[in-house]
C-alpha positions as CSV (number, residue, x, y, z in Angstrom):
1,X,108.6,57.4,63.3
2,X,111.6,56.8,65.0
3,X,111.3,54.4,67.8
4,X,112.2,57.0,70.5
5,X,109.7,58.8,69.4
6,X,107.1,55.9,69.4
7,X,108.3,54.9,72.6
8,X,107.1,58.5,74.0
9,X,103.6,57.8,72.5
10,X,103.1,54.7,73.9
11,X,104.4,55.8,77.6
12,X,102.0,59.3,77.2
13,X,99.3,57.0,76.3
14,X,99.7,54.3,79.2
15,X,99.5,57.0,81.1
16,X,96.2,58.7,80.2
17,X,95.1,55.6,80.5
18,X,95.8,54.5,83.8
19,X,95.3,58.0,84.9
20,X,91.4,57.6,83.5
21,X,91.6,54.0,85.5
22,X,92.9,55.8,88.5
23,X,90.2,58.1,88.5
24,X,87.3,55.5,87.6
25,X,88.7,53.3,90.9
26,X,88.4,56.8,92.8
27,X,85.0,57.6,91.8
28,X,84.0,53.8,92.4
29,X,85.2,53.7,95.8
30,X,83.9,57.6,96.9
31,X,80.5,55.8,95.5
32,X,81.0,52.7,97.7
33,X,81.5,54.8,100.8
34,X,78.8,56.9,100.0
35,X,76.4,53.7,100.0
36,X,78.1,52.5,102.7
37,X,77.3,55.3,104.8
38,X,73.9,55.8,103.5
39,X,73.6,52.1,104.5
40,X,74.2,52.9,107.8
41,X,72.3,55.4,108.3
42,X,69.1,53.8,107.2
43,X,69.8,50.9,109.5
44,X,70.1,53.6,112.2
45,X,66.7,55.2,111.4
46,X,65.3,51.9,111.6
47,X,66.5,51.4,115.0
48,X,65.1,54.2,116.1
49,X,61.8,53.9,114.8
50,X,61.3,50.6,116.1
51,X,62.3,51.7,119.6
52,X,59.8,54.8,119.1
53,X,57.0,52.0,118.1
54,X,58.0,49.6,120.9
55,X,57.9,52.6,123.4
56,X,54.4,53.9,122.2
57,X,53.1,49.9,122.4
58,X,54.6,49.5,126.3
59,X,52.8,52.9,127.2
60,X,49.4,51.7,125.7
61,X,50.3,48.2,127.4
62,X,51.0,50.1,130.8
63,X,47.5,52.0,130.2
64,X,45.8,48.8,129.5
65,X,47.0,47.5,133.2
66,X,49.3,44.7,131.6
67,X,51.5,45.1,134.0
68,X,54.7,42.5,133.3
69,X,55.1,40.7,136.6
70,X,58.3,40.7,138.5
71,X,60.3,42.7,135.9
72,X,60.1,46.2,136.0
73,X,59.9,47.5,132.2
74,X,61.7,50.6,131.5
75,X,59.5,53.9,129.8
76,X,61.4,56.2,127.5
77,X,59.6,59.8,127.4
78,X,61.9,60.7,125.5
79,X,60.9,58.2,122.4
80,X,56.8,58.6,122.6
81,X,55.7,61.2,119.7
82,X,54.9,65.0,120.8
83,X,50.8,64.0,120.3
84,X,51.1,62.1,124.1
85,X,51.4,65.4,125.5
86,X,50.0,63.9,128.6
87,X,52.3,60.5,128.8
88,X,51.9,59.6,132.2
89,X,48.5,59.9,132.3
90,X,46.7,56.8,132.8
91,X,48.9,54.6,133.4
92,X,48.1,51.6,135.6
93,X,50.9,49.7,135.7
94,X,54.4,50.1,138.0
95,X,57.1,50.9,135.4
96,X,61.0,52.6,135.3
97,X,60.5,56.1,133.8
98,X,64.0,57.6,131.6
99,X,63.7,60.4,129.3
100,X,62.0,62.7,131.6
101,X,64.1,65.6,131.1
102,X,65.4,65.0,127.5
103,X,61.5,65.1,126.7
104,X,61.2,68.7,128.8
105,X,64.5,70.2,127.0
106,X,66.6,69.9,130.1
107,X,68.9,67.6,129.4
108,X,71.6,69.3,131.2
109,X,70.3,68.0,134.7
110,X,70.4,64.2,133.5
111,X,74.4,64.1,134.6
112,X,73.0,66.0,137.8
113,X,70.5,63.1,138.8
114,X,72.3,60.4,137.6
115,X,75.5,61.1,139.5
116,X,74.8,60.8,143.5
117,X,77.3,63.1,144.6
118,X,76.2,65.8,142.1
119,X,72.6,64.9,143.0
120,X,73.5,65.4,146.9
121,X,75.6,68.9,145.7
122,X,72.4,70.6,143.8
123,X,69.6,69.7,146.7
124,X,71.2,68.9,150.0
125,X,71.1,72.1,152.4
126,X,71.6,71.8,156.2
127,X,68.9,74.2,156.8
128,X,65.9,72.8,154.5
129,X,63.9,70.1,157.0
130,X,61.5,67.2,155.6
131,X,59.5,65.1,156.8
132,X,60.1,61.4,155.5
133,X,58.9,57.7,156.7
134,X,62.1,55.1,157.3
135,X,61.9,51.4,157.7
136,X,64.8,49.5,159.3
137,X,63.9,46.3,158.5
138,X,62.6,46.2,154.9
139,X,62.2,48.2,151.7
140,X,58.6,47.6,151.9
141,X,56.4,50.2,153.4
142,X,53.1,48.9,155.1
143,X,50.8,51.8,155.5
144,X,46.9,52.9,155.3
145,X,44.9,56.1,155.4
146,X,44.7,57.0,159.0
147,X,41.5,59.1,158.5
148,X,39.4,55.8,157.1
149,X,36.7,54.0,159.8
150,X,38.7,51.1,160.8
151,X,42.3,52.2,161.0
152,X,41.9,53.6,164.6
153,X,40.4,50.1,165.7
154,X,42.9,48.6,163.6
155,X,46.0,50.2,165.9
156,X,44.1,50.1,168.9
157,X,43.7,45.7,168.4
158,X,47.8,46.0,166.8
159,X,46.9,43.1,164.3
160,X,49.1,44.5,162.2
161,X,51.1,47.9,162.1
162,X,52.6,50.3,160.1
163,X,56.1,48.9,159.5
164,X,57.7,52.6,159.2
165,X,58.2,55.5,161.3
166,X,57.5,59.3,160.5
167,X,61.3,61.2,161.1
168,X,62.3,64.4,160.5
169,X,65.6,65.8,159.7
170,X,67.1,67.8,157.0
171,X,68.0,67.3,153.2
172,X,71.5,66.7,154.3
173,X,70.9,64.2,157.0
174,X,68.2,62.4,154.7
175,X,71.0,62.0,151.9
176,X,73.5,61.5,154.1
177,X,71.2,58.6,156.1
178,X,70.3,57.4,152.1
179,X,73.9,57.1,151.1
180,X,75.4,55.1,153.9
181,X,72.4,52.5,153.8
182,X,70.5,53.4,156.9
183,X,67.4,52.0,156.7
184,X,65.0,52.5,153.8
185,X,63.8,55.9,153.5
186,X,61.1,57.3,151.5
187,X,59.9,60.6,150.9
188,X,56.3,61.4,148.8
189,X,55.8,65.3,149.4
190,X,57.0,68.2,146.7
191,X,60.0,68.9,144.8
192,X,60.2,72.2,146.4
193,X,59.6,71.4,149.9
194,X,62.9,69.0,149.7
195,X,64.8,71.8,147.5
196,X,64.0,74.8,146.6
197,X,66.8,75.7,145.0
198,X,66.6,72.4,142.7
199,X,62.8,73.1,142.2
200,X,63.6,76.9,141.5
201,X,65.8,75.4,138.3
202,X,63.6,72.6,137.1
203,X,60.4,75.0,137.3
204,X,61.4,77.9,137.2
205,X,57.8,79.3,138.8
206,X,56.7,79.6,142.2
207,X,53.4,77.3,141.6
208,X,52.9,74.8,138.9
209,X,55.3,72.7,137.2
210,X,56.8,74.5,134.6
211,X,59.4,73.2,132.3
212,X,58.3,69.5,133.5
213,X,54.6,70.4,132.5
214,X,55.4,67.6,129.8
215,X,55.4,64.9,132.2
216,X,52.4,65.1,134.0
């Protein structure tokens, strides 16, 4: 052969040859990512089952009445299985619930609650009145059960009182009064007699709970 001609052959072969190389390197590192990613995603899956079992083993904890002292643990409804179709039921213990809504399918109002000012915009109305109990002095409210034996003999000797007073005021005032820190205000009646409007979206029927039927 004339050497231009084996010169050609060589090159053509070099070049199948690194082309085949080329491709192998490709193919390696498609397979790389692929196990990289798969990698990842079983460490994720992990992750989340073991926040799934830690969050069945605080509920049965919280059931059992091991309640954890001065910290306040924090309940995810949304990681218990669809079996605890009851999850609050039982429970003995003081705990931070999360999840509520993500667990009911209403997701949508987690911004709503969690933002104060979108909070104050969906229930505050000017013409919706509550009754509420504030405390000037403390975030601890002192009360008993009025209708017991010994509470009227208990006022009447003023050992001790109930550190709160009964107002009443509108959902505006109230988070108006909340916002600006006046006092410590509580309020323990229903959804619907502090908003209707909020209640009429959560529930969406006039007795009952509704969509939140999950919770209770």
């Amino acid at each position: 052969r004339p050497a231009s001609a084996r010169l050609t052959a060589w090159l053509v072969a070099s070049s199948s040859a690194w082309a085949s190389l080329a491709f192998i390197g490709a193919r390696n590192l498609r397979t790389t990512q692929l196990h990289s990613r798969f990698r990842g995603v079983r460490a994720q899956l992990r992750a989340q089952l073991a926040e799934q079992e830690a969050a069945v083993e605080l509920l049965a904890a919280l059931r059992r009445g091991e309640c954890s002292g001065d910290s306040l643990p924090t309940l995810d409804l949304s990681l218990l299985p669809a079996s605890e179709k009851r999850p609050l039921d039982g429970v003995r213990c003081p705990a931070k619930i999360v999840g509520g809504f993500e667990r009911c399918g209403l997701s949508e109002f987690t911004s709503c609650l969690a933002d104060w000012g979108e909070f104050r915009k969906a229930a505050s109305s000017a013409d919706q009145f509550i009754t509420f109990d504030k405390n000037d002095d403390s975030r601890f409210f002192t009360f008993w059960d009025n209708a017991t034996n010994l509470a009227e003999v208990v006022r009447e000797r003023g050992v001790t009182s109930q550190a709160y007073s009964k107002e009443n005021a509108s959902t505006e005032e109230f988070l108006h009064m909340a916002e600006a820190g006046h006092g410590w205000l509580r309020y323990g009646s229903g959804l619907r007699s502090f908003s209707p409007r909020l209640a009429e979206k959560l529930c969406a029927v006039e007795q009952g709970a509704g969509k939140l039927a999950p919770l209770l």
